[in-house]
N, C-alpha and C positions, 0 to 999 in steps of 0.2 A: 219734332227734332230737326234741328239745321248743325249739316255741317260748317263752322266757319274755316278759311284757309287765309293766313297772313304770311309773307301776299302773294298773287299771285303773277309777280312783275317780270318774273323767267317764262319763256317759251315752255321748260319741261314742265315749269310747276302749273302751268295753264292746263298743258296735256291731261297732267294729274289727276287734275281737279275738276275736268271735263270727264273725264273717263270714272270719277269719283261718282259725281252730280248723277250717271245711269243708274246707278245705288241707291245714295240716298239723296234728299235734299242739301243741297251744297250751294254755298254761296262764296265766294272769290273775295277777299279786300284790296285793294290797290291803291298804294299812297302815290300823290301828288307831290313832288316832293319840291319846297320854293324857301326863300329865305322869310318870308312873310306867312309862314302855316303857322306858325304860333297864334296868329290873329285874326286867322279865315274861318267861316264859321259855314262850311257846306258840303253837302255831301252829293254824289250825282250816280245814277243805277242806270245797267246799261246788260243787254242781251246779247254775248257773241255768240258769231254764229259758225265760228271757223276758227279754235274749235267749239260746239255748242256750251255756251257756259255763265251763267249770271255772276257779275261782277258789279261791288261797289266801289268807286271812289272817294277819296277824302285827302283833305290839304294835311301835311306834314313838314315841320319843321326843318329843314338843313341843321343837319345836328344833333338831330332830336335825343341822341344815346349818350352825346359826351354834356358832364358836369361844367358850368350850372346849367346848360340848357334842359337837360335833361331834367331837371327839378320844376321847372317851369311847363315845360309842355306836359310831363304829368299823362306821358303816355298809357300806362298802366290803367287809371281809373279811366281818363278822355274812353280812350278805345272798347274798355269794356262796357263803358253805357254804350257807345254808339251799336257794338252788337248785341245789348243788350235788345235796345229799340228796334231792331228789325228783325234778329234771330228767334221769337220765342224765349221759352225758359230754360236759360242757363246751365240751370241743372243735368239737362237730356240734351245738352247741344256741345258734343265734342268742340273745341277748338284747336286746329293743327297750326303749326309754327313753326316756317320755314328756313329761320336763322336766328341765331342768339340774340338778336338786339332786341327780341318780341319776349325777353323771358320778365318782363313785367307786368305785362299781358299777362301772357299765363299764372303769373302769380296770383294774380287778382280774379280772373277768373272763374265760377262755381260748378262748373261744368269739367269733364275729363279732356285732358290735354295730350296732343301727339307731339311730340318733337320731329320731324318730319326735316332731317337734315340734307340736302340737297349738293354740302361742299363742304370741307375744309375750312370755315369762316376763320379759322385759327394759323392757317397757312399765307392769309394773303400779306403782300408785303406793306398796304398801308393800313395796316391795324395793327392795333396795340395789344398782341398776343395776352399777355396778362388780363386783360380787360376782357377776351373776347373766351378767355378760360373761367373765369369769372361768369360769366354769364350762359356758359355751357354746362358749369355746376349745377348753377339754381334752374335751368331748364329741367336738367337730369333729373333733380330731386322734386319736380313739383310734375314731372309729365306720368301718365300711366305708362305707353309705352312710346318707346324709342324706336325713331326707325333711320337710321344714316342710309345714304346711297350706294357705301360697298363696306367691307370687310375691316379694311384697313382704317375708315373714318368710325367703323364700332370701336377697333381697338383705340383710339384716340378717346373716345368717350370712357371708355372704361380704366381704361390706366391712366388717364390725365384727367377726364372729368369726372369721376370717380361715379361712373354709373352703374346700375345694378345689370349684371351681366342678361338676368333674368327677366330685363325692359326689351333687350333688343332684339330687331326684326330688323333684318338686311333687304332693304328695298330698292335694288337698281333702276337705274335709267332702263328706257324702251323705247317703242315704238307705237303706231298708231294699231287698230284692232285692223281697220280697213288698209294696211299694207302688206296683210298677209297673204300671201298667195295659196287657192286653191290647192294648190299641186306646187311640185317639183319643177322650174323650167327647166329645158333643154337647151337654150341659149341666152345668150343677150337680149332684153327688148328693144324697139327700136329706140333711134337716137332723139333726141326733142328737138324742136326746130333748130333752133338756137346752136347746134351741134351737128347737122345733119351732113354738110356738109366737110366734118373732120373726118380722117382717113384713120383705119380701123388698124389694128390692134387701138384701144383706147383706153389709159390708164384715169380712173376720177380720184379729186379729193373735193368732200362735199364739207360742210359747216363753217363757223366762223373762222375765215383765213388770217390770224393774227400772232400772239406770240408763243403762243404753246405749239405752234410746228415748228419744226425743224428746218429751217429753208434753207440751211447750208449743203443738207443732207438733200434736198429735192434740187435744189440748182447743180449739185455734182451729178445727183442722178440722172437729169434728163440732158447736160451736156454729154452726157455718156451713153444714153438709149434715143438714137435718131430715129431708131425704125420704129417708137412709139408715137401716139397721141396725148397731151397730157388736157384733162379738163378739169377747172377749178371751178366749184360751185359755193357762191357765198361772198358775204361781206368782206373789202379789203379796207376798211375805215377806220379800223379801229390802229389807234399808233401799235407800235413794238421799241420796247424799251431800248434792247441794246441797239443800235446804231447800223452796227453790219448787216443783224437780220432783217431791220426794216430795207437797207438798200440790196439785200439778197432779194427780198419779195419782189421791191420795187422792176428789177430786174427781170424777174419773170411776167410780171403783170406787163411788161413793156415789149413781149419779144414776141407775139405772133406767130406766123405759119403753125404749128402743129402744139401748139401750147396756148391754150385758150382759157381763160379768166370770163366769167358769164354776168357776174353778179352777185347779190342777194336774191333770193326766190321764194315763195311763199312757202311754210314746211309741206304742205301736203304734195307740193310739187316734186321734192326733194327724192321721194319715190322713183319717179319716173327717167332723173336722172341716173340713180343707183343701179336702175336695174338695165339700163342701157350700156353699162362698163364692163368692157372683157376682163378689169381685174381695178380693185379700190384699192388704193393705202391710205393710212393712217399714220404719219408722219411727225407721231408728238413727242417732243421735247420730254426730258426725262424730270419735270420741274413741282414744286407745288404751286398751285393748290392741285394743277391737272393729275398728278399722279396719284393722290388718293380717292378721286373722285369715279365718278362712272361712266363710260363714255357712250354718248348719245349716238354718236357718229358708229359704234361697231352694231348698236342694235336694228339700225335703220338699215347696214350693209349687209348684217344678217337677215334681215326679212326679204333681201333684194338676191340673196341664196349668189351672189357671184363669188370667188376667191376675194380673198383678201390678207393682203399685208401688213402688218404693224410694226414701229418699232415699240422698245418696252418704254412705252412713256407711262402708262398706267401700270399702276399694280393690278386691278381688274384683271387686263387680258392678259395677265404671265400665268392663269388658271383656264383660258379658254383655246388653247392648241387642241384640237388640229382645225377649227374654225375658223383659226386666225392664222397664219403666219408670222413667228416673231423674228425680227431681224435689228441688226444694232446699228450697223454702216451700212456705208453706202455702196462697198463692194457687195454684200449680202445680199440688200435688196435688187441689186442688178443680176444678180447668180438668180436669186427666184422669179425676178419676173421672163429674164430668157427661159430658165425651165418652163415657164407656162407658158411662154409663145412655141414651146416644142409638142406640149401637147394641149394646143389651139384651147391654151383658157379651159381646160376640161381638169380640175383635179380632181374629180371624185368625192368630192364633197358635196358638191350641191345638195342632195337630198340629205345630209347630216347638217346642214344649214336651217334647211327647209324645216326639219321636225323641230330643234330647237327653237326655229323661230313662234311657234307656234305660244310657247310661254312666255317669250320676251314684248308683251302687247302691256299698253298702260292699264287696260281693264283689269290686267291679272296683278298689277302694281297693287294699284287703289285696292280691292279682295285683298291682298296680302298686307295693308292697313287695318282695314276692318276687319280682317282676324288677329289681327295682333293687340287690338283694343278691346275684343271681343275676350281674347283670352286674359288682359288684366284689369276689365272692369266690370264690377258684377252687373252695371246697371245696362249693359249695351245685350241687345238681344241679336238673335239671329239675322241677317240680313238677308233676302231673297237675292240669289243669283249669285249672294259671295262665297267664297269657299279657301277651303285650306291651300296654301301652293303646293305642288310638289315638290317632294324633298331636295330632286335635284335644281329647283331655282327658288326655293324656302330657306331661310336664311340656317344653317349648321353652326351658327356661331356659338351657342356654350357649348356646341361640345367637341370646338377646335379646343388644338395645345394654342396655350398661349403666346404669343408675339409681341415683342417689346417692339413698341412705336418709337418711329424715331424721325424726324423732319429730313426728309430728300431736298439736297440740293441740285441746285440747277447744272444739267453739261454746260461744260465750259464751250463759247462761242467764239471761233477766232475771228 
């Protein structure tokens, strides 16, 4: 039996799928994607090592979803030979699917299918919602079980993709197994080079720094807090649509002395900045696709047991107080973080961080697939080492009241 995973072209869904592979046999697909895949004929296998995880590549059309292309690259049967040819049989080989546009794939398919949703594919602004509902149906109706990334992307499947309430397994984002800590810290760890020299109190924001923060909201805040340090960890490459927020960023990435911008950093590194911050925020925009999604960014700051701030950009964390702090303005988050420079970054939470973190790890993610396929297909056996989640990070979803779904628009940006 071979796990397949399409694709594995995200950071988290690599996590996954590495933390998957200690389970069982797992194999990674990753399209190439060029305007010439329709007529490339190769495939190319490759061992990572960070995180440990075998992946194949293969050329794929620009396109390849929208009609006529779509009729021609002939995704569905192409891809199923191909893991036909290297998976084993079919039959005992799960195939997981990480976005709607793979629901042909799975159609074709003879083996049991995860739908293994990762976002919002239906929120983003350049797709063709109808199309991309359309193809979250026929995933729905052809996978054994469903597993979206938080609560709010179930209820989208079930009241819009008309899925069986009785498929779903709420499977959040997380973290690595190895950035758990031992114990409980008692302070900050130290600061990385790169940092060593900024003067303490020290506020971080780590992940991709792009349009889903609020940077109107971080450029009032830190004209307003001089006796802090601000550290930005992550990529600033990526454009921002509206015009102001991009020259808000630009603004901060230009202004030096006690507001430092580092880079992109490998994720494993991402640890060592987290745990080195008297106090993280999380500064997301209240938009889709980010607020039905899961945020990567709280579970990493949870393993890192420091304070932290959010505003309510996610629906996720308006369920995870008092781990989080939620705040809406910018007077707010200035009222909380002076409160923690009163009592020196100590809110009594650390070890309430520290326990939860212990279940927020991708090992207990991937477990909490393989019982959820375990529970709706008779042919999957026991797996050594997986196990039930607990209730408290096991998804309760049929037996919430129900919540009518409804597309959040984005705060207004002056």
């Amino acid at each position: 039996m071979t796990w397949h995973i399409l694709d594995v072209g995200s950071l988290w869904v690599e996590e996954f799928a590495s933390a998957l592979s200690s389970f069982v046999p797992t194999l990674g697909w990753s399209p190439v994607m060029s305007w010439t895949g329709l007529f490339e004929r190769w495939e190319r296998a490759d061992e990572m090592l960070d995180p440990p995880l075998r992946i194949r590549y293969y050329p794929l059309q620009l396109g390849y979803h929208r009609f006529p292309l779509s009729s021609l690259v002939r995704l569905g049967v192409v891809q199923s030979e191909r893991m036909r040819a290297v998976g084993g049989a079919p039959a005992a080989s799960p195939l997981i699917c990480t976005t709607p546009f793979y629901a042909p794939v799975a159609e074709k398919w003879k083996g049991p299918v995860v739908y293994y949703q990762t976002d919002l594919t239906y929120g983003y602004g350049h797709v063709d919602p109808a199309a991309v509902l359309a193809l979250d149906r026929r995933l729905c109706r052809v996978a054994a079980a469903v597993c979206p990334n938080s609560r709010r992307v179930g209820d989208y499947m079930v009241q819009l993709a008309g899925c069986d309430p009785g498929k779903i397994t709420v499977v959040p984002n997380a973290t690595r197994q190895a950035n758990i800590l031992s114990e409980a810290p008692q302070r900050p760890g130290p600061l990385p080079e790169d940092l060593a020299d900024l003067p303490r109190p020290i506020v971080g924001v780590i992940g991709n720094l792009a349009g889903n923060l609020n940077w109107s909201l971080l450029l009032a805040v830190i004209d307003r807090t001089p006796q802090l340090s601000w550290a930005f960890v992550g990529p600033t490459d990526m454009d921002i649509e509206e015009r102001s927020e991009h020259a808000r960023r630009g603004r901060l990435v230009d202004r030096g002395g006690r507001v430092r911008f580092v880079g992109r950093k490998p994720y494993k590194a991402l640890q060592e900045y987290a745990r080195s911050f008297d106090a993280a925020v999380l500064p997301y925009r209240r938009k889709e696709p980010t607020y039905s999604g899961s945020s990567t960014r709280f579970y990493e700051h949870l393993a890192a047991c420091r304070p932290m701030i959010a505003t309510r950009g996610f629906e996720e964390l308006l369920r995870k107080e008092p781990l989080v702090t939620l705040v809406d303005t910018a007077d707010e988050l200035i009222a909380k973080l002076e409160g923690l420079t009163r009592v020196q970054f100590d809110d009594g939470l650390t070890h309430a961080r520290w326990a939860a973190s212990q279940l927020g790890t991708w090992h207990n993610r991937a477990s909490a697939v393989i019982e959820g396929l375990r529970m709706r297909w008779s042919g999957m056996l026991d797996v050594p080492g997986a196990r039930p989640m607990p209730h408290s990070e096991m998804d309760a979803f049929r037996h919430d009241e129900p919540r009518q779904f409804q597309m959040v628009e984005a705060d207004r940006v002056d």
